[in-house]
C-alpha positions, -999 to 999 in steps of 0.1 A, spaced: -37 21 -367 -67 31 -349 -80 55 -372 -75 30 -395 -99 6 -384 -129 30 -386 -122 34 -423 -115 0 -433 -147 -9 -411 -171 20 -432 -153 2 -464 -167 -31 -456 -199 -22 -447 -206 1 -482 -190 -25 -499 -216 -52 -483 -246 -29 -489 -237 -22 -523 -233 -60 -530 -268 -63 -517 -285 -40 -535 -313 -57 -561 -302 -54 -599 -319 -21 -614 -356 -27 -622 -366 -33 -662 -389 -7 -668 -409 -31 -690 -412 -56 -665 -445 -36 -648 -465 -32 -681 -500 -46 -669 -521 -53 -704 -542 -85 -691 -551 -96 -661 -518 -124 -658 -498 -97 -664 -512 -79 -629 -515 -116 -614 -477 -120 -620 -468 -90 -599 -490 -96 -573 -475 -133 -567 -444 -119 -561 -429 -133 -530 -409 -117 -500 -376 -137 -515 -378 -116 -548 -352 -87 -549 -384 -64 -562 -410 -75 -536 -416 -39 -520 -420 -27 -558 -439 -55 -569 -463 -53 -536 -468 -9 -541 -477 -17 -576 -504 -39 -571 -514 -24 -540 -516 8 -558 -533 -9 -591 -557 -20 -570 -565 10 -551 -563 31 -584 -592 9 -598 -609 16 -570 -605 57 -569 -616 54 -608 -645 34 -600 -660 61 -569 -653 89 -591 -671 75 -621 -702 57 -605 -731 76 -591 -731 80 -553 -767 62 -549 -761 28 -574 -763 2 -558 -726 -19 -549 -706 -38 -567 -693 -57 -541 -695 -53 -502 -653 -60 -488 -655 -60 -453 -632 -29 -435 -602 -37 -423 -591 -61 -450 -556 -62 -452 -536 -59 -484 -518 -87 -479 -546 -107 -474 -560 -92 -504 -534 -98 -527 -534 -137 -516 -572 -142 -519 -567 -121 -557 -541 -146 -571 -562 -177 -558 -588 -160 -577 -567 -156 -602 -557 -190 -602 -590 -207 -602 -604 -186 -631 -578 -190 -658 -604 -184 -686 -600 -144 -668 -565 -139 -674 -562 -129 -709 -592 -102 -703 -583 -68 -688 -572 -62 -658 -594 -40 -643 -621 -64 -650 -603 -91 -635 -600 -69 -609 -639 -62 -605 -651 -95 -609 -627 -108 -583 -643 -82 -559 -681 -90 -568 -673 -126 -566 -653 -128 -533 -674 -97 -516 -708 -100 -528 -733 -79 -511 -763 -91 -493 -795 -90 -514 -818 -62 -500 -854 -67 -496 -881 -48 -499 
């Protein structure tokens, strides 16, 4: 009986983890063609079985936007926007959606642009004299 309790015990617990597993993910369900669409993912909470998912994708939406932007923009124009370092991506994503939220007329544009103007809005540089 004692090597029976081991087993039963490993049982019970792949049993439990395969129980809590999240249902598989619909591939369809991170197709981003407007800005809602990338709005949607980001307001994802903690709660949802697809949160990590849902958090790399518009972390990584966000940062691809950027990366395309650097590598497509001369070196010497001047900004866009100015974000502050250190900015967390949580913090991010919240002050996105409130964006997001308070600029409905956005949210049938692209995303990317929703993404830009979020950033020159909320980070605005300082106007440089001369």
């Amino acid at each position: 009986m004692g090597k029976a309790l081991p087993t039963l015990t490993a049982v019970l617990l792949a049993a439990g983890t395969a129980s809590a597993q999240p249902a598989p993910l619909d591939p369809g369900r991170f197709q981003v063609r407007t800005l809602a669409d990338l709005v949607e993912i980001c307001r994802v909470g903690s709660n949802s079985p697809h949160y990590l998912e849902a958090v790399g994708y518009c972390n990584g939406y966000g940062r691809g936007a950027l990366d395309y932007h650097r590598a497509i923009v001369p070196p010497n124009a001047p900004p866009l926007f100015c974000a502050p370092a250190g900015t967390e991506p949580g913090t991010m994503r919240a002050r996105f959606v409130a964006w997001a939220d308070a600029n409905p007329a956005r949210l049938s544009g692209p995303a990317v642009d929703g993404v830009f103007a979020f950033l020159s809005a909320t980070f605005p540089c300082p106007t440089q004299r001369r």
